[in-house]
C-alpha positions as CSV (number, residue, x, y, z in Angstrom):
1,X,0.0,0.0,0.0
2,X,1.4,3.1,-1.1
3,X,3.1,5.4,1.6
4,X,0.1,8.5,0.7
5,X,-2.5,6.3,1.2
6,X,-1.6,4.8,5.0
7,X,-0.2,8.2,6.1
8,X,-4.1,9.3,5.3
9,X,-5.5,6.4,7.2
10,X,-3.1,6.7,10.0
11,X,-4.3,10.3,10.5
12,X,-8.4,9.3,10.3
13,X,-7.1,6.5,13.0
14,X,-4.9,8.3,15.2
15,X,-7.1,12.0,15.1
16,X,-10.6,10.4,14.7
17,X,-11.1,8.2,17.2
18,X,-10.9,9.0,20.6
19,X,-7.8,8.0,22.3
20,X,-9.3,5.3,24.9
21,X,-11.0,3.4,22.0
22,X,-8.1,4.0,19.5
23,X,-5.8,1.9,21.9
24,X,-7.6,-0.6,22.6
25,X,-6.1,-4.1,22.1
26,X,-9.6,-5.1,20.7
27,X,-10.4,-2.2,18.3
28,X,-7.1,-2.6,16.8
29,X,-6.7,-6.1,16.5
30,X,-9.0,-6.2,13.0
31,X,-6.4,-3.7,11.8
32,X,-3.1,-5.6,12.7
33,X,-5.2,-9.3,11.1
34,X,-5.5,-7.3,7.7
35,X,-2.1,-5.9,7.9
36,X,0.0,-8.9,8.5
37,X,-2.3,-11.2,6.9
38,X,-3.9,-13.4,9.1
39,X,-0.3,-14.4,10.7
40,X,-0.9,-14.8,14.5
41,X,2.7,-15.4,15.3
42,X,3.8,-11.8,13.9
43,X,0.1,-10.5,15.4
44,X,1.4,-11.3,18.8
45,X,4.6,-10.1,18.1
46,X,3.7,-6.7,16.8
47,X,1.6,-6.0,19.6
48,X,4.0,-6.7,22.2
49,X,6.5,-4.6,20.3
50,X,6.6,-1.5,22.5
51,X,6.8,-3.5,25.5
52,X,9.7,-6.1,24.4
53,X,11.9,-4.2,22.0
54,X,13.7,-2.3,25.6
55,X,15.3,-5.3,26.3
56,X,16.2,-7.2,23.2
57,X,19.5,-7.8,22.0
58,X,20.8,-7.4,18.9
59,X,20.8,-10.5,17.6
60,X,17.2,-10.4,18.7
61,X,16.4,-6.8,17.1
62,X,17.8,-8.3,13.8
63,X,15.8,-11.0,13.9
64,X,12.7,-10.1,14.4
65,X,13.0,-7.5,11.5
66,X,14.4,-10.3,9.0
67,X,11.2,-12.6,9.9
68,X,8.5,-10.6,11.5
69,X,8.5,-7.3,9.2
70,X,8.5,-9.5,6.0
71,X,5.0,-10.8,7.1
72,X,3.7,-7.2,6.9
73,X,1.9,-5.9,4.2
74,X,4.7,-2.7,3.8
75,X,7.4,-5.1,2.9
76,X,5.9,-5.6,-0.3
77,X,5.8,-1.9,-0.9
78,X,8.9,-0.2,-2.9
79,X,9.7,2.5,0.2
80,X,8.2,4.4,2.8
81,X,8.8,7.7,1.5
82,X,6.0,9.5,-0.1
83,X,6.3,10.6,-3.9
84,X,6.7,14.8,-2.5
85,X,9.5,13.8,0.3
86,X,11.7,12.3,-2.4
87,X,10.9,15.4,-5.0
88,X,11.4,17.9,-1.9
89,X,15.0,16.0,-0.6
90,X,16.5,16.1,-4.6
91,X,15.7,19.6,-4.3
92,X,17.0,20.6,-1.5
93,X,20.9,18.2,-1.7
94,X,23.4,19.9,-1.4
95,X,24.6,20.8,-5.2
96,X,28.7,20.3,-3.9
97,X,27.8,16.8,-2.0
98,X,30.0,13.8,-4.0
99,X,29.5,11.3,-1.3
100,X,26.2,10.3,0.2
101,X,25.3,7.5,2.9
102,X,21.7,6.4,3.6
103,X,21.5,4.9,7.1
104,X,18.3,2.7,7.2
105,X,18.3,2.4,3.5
106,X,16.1,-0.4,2.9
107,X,15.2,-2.1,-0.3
108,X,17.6,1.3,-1.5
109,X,14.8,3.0,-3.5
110,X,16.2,6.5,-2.3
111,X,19.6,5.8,-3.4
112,X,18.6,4.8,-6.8
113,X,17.0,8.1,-6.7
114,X,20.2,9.4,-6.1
115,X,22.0,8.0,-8.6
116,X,20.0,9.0,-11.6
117,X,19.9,12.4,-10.0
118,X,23.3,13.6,-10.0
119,X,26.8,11.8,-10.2
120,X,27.4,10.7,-6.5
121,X,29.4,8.3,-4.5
122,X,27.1,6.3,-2.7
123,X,26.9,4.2,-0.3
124,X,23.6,2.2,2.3
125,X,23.6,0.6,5.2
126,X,21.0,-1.4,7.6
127,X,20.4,-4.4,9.8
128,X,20.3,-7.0,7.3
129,X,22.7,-8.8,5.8
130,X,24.0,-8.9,2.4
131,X,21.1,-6.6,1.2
132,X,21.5,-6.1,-3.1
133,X,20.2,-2.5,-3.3
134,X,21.0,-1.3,-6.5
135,X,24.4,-1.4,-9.2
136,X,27.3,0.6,-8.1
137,X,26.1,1.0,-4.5
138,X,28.3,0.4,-2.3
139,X,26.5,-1.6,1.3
140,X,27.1,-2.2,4.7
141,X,25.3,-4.4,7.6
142,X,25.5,-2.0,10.5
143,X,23.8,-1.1,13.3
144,X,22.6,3.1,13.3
145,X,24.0,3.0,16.9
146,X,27.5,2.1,15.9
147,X,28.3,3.3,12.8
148,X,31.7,1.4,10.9
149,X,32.8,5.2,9.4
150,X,35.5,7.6,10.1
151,X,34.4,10.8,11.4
152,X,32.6,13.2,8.4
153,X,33.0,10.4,6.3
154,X,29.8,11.6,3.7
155,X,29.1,14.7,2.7
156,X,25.4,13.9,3.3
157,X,23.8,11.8,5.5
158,X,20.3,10.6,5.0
159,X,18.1,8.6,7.2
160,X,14.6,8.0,6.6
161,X,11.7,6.5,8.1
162,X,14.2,5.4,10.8
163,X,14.8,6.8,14.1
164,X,11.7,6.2,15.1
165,X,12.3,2.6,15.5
166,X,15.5,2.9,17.1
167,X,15.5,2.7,21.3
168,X,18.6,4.0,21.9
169,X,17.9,7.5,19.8
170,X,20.4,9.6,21.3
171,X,23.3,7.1,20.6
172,X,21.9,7.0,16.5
173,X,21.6,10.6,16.4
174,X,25.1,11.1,17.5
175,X,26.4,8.8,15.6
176,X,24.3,10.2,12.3
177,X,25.9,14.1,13.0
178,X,29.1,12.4,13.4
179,X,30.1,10.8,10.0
180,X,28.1,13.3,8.1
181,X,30.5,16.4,7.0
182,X,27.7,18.8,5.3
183,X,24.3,17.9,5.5
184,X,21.9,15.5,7.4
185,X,18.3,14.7,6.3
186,X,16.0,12.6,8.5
187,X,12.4,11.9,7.6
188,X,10.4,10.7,10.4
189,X,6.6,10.2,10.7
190,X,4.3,13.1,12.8
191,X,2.8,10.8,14.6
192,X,1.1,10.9,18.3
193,X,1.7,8.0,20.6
194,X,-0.2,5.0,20.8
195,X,0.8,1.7,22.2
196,X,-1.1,-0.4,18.9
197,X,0.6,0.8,16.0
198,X,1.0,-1.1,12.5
199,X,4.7,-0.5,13.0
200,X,7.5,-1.2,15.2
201,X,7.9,2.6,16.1
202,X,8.9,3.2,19.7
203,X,9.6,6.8,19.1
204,X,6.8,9.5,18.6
205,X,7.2,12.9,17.1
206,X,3.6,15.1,16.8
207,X,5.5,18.5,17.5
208,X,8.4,19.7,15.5
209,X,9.9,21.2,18.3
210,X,10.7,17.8,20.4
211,X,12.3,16.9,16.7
212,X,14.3,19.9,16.3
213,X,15.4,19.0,20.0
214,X,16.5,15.8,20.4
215,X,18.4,16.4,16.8
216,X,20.1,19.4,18.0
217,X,21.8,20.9,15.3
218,X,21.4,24.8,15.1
219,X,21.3,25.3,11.3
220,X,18.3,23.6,10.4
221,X,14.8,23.2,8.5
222,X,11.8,21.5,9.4
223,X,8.9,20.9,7.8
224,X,5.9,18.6,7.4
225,X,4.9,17.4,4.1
226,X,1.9,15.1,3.7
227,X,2.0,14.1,7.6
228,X,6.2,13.5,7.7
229,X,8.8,15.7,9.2
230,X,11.2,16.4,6.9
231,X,14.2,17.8,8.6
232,X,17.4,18.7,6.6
233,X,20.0,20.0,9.1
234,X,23.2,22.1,7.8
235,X,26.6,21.0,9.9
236,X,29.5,23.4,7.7
């Protein structure tokens, strides 16, 4: 399902109903049966998400993304950037940057975006091993909280649809601002908190001003676009 189309129903969800209904196990059970298919293994996983993910491991973090989140009707989808996130970031690179890393980078949709764009060097990393994400993209398995790069490595660091999933958010934020040399972009969902969401998302962002927070770096912009931050902060 296309990213426009569940940010709308996440919105009619999350702003519609009224909070004690909205979270109810119950309510939103129908919801998590459509969304990951009838599977009552990765049901009972996903909705004890929020309360296990604190104390997994990484071994056990890896996991259940490789087997869980494959089960879930957004694997099938290409990315989870909407069409007017990618058109607003490929505006807004910076025209000098020659070496780009996408932390996070998925299936690698953005980077092939990226590479018909403008003559970069670039390079993704996530979770999963041995990911193929598109010719002459360089990958890495690595974990956003311990990055394998030299300090400032990339002129531009992207990281989309992300930290939001990550517990440790100050450690992957730190470690984003320090291998990138020029300019980081982070796209992260305006979302309010609920404890049942079709996600693994463990961090919540409805205010801009927590986001420009926690990021912390003073030369910024942020701004939603079609219900995700978009936040493109300048470090030189």
């Amino acid at each position: 399902m296309h990213r426009n189309i569940t940010n709308i129903i996440r919105a009619i969800i999350d702003e519609w109903i009224p909070p004690k209904i909205r979270d109810s196990k119950w309510f939103m059970y129908p919801f998590f049966w459509y969304w990951y298919r009838s599977d009552r293994e990765a049901i009972r996983a996903y909705m004890s998400f929020k309360d296990r993910v604190w104390s997994m491991s990484s071994e056990e973090y890896v996991y259940f993304y490789t087997t869980f989140r494959q089960k879930s009707r957004a694997a099938a989808r290409e990315t989870d950037l909407s069409d007017a996130c990618v058109e607003f970031m490929l505006k807004a690179i910076d025209s000098t940057a020659q070496t780009v890393l996408d932390v996070g980078c998925g299936k690698g949709y953005w980077l092939r975006r990226l590479r018909a764009h403008g003559n970069y060097h670039l390079y993704g990393c996530d979770v999963v091993p041995h990911l193929d994400i598109g010719e002459g993209i360089v990958y890495y398995q690595a974990h956003i909280e311990a990055l394998p790069f030299a300090d400032k490595a990339f002129d531009v660091v992207t990281c989309h649809h992300t930290i939001e999933h990550i517990p440790r958010l100050d450690a992957a934020l730190s470690e984003l601002k320090r291998v990138c040399k020029k300019q980081l972009m982070i796209v992260t969902p305006c979302q309010r908190y609920y404890r049942y969401t079709l996600d693994e998302h463990v961090h919540f962002f409805p205010l801009k001003s927590e986001l420009v927070y926690r990021i912390g770096i003073e030369r910024h912009m942020c701004t939603n676009i079609l219900g995700d931050w978009v936040y493109i902060g300048l470090l030189e």
